[in-house]
N, C-alpha and C positions, 0 to 999 in steps of 0.2 A: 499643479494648476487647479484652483477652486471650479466649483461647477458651475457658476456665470462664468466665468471666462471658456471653459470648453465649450457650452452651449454656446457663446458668440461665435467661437473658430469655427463647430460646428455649422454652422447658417451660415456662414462667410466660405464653406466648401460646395453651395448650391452652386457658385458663380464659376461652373465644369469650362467655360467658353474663354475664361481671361487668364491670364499667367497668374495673379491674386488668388484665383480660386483654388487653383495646383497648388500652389504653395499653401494654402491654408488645409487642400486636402492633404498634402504631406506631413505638414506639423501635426494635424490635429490627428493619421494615423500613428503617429510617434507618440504624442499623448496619453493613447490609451495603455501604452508599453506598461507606466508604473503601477494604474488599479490590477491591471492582468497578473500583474505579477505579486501582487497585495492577495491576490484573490489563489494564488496557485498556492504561495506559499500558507493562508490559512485552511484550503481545502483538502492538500496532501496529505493523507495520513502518512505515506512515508517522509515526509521532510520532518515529522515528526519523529518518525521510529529511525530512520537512516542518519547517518553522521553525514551532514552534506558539504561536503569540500570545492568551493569554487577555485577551479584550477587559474593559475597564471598563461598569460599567453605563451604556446610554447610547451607549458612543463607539461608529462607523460602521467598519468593515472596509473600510477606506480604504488603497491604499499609492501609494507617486511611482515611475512609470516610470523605467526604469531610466536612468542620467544622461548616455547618449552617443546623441541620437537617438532614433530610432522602434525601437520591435521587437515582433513581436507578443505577443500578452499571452493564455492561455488559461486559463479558468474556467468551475468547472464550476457549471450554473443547480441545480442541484437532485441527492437522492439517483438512481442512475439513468440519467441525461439524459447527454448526449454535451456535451462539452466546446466551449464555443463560443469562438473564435479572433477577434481586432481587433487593430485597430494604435491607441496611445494618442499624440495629439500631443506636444510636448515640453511637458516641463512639467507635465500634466496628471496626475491622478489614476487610479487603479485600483479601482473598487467592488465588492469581493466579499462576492457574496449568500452568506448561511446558511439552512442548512436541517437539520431534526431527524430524530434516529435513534434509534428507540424501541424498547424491548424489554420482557418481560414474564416473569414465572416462577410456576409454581404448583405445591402438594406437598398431599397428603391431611392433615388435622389430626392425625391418631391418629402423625402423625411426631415432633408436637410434643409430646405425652402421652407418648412414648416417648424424648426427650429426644435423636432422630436428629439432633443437628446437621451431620451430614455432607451429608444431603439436601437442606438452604437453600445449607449451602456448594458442593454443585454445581451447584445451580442459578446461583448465582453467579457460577461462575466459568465457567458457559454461556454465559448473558448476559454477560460480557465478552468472552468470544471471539467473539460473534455482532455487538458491535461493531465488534470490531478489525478482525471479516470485511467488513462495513461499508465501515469508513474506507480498507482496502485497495484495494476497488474502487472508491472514490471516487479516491483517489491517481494509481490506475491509469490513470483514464479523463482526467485530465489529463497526465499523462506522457506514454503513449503519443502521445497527438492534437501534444504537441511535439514529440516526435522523428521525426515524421513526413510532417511541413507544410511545402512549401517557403514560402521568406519573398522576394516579388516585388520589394521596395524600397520605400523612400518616404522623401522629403524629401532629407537628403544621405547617407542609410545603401544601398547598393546590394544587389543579390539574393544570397538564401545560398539555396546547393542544405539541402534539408532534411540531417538530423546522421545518415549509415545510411553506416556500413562492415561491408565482405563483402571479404572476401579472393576475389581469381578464380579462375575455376574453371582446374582445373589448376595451379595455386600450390601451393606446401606449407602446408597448415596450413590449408586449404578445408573440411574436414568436420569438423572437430573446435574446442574455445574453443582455439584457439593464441596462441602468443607470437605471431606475425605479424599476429592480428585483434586483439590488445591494442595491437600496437606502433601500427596503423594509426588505432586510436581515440587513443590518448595524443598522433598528430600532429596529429590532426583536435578534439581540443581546444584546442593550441598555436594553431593556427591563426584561432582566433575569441578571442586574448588570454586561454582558461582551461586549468586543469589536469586531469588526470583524477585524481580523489582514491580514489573509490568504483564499486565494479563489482557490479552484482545479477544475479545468474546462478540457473540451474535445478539441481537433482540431478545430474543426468547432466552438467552444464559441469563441476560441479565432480568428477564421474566422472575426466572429462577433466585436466583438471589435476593428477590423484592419479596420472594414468598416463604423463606427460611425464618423458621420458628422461633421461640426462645428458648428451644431446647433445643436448637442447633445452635447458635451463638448466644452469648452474654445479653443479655439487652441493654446493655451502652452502644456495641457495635450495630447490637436491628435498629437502633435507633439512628446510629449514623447512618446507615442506609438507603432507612426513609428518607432523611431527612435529603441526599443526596441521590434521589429518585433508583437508588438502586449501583451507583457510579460510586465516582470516588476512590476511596483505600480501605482495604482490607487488612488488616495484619501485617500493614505495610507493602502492599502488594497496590499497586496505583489501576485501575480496573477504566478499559477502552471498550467505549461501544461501538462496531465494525456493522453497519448494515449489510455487508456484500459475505459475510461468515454467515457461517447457521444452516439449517436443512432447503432454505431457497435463496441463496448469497449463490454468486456466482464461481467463489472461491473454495466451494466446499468440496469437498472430495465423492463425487456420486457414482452410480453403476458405469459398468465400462457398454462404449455407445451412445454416452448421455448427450442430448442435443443443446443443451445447456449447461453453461458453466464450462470453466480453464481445466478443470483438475478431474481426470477419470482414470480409476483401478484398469488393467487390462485385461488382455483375456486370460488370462491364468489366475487374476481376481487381486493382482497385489499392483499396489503403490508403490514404487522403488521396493521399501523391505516393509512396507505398511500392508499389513491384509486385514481390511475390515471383516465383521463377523458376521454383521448384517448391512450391507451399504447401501447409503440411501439413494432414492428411483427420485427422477424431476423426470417432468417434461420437458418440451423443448419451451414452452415459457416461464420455465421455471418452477412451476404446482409440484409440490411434493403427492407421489401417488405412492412410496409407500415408503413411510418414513425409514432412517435409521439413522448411522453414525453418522457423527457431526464434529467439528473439531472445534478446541480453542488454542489458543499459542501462547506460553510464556517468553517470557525474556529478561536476559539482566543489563539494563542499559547503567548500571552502576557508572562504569566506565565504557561507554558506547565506543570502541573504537573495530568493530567486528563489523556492524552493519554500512557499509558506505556507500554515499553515492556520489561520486564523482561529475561537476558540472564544468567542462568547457565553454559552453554558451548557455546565460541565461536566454528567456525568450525575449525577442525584442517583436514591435507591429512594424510594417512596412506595408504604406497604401498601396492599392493593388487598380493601376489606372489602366488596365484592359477590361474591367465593368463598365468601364463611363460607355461605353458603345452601346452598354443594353440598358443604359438611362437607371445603371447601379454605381453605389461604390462599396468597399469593405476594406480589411484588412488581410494580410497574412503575415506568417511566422513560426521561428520553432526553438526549439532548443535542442542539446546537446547534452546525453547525459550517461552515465551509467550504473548499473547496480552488482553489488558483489557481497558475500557474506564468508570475512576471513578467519572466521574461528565460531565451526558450527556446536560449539556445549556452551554458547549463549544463547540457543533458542532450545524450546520445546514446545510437542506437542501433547493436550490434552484430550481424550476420545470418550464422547458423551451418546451411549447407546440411546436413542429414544424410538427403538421397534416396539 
């Protein structure tokens, strides 16, 4: 529906008093269903990084362990919850749960009577970034728990140190994203049979890389660089800027106690098998008070079929006529979804000391 015709149904839903107006409020919350979901699917970073599988009515969020052996398998139970880690026998199956993620929007009627259709439209495209904020830290709380697990062995697959390079201290290229912490992750993919295709980094990494010499790389590449504000590909490596990484991202890994941010070391000072050297201090708004490690993540999405996310229900709007009482109306809705990562030596982490 073009945006004269919504703005009409819109104004055509002032009329709260007539059976016409109902039904124009019902169509025109069903309406907003396809931008909401135009808008979820361009603001997800995971619908990007996740294989997303919209399931059939019916069918089970079912997937087969990957085909060489045991390895662990992490999924997340619910919106929230910490990622729980197992090892699947050969052969066997992966069941991942779904779970809903609901949102809601409401605007004064005399917006409708005034024919403010920019008012529903932001509301809408609120509620989808309040999704996408959603599925992000859902994404997150599986990725992270794999790149950080050592994997003990079982059956005829032997132990892997969990997937964390850090350039040492005293090396070149220790405090900053370098070619040397990139080279060390592209060998440490090699090594477990994948490639590094994808790199998700923070503001300030990509700071980093805008600031690399020409005696760090060739000058055809600092030239692509500039030329691509710093983004782009690297050595074939496709390079993602993540605002919510970095030493004030919500996702970073900070001191244990932190009143900000998902991800905190405990009290013994380690991360699953992650023990930073110096980790970094937030606030509880987030201010770095005293800086340290900070992570990036690689991945080989060559053949993405490791990261998934399983969708039973896209979001759909459904007007919500228990507002009209308080001379409102809005939307509600959710979806239905889950996240799982079935073969974790396609992700890794990168540890960028900045004490």
């Amino acid at each position: 529906m073009d945006r004269t015709k919504l703005q009409e149904l819109f104004k055509a839903t002032a009329a709260i008093d007539t059976p016409e107006g109902v039904e124009a409020y019902k169509a025109f919350a069903q309406a907003l269903t396809v931008p909401i979901l135009q808008e979820i699917r361009d603001a997800s970073i995971m619908r990007q990084l996740f294989a997303v599988e919209r399931l059939a009515p019916g069918a089970q969020a079912v997937y087969p362990v990957a085909d060489d052996f045991d390895i662990p398998v992490f999924v997340l139970p619910g919106l929230g919850y910490i990622a729980q880690n197992f090892v699947e026998g050969v052969g066997e199956e992966v069941y991942v749960p779904t779970f809903s993620i609901s949102v809601s929007a409401d605007w004064k009627v005399t917006y409708a009577r005034d024919s403010r259709i920019d008012i529903p439209e932001r509301s809408a495209r609120n509620a989808a970034r309040a999704i996408a904020d959603y599925e992000e830290e859902s994404g997150w709380r599986v990725i992270v728990p794999g790149a950080t697990t050592n994997f003990a062995g079982q059956g005829l697959l032997g132990p892997r140190n969990a997937p964390i390079y850090q350039v040492p201290t005293g090396q070149t290229g220790e405090k900053f994203l370098s070619k040397e912490l990139l080279n060390l992750m592209m060998v440490g993919m090699k090594r477990v049979r994948r490639s590094l295709t994808d790199l998700y980094i923070s503001p300030e990494d990509a700071a980093d890389i805008r600031e690399w010499t020409d005696t760090q790389v060739d000058p055809i590449t600092r030239r692509e660089i500039f030329t691509a504000s710093g983004m782009g590909r690297i050595w074939n490596i496709n390079l993602h800027e993540v605002f919510q990484l970095g030493a004030t991202g919500r996702y970073n890994i900070n001191q244990n106690g932190a009143q900000f941010g998902v991800f905190q070391v405990d009290g013994s000072g380690d991360f699953n098998d992650y023990t930073p050297t110096n980790v970094n201090t937030v606030d509880a708004n987030g201010n770095v008070t005293a800086a340290g490690e900070t992570q990036v993540y690689g991945f080989d999405l060559s053949v993405n079929d490791s990261l998934v996310m399983p969708v039973r229900k896209e979001f759909e709007a459904h007007d919500d006529p228990t507002l009209l009482r308080q001379q409102k109306q809005g939307f509600f809705g959710w979806e239905e979804v889950g996240f799982a990562l079935l073969d974790s030596r396609m992700v890794q982490m990168g540890v960028i000391d900045r004490s």
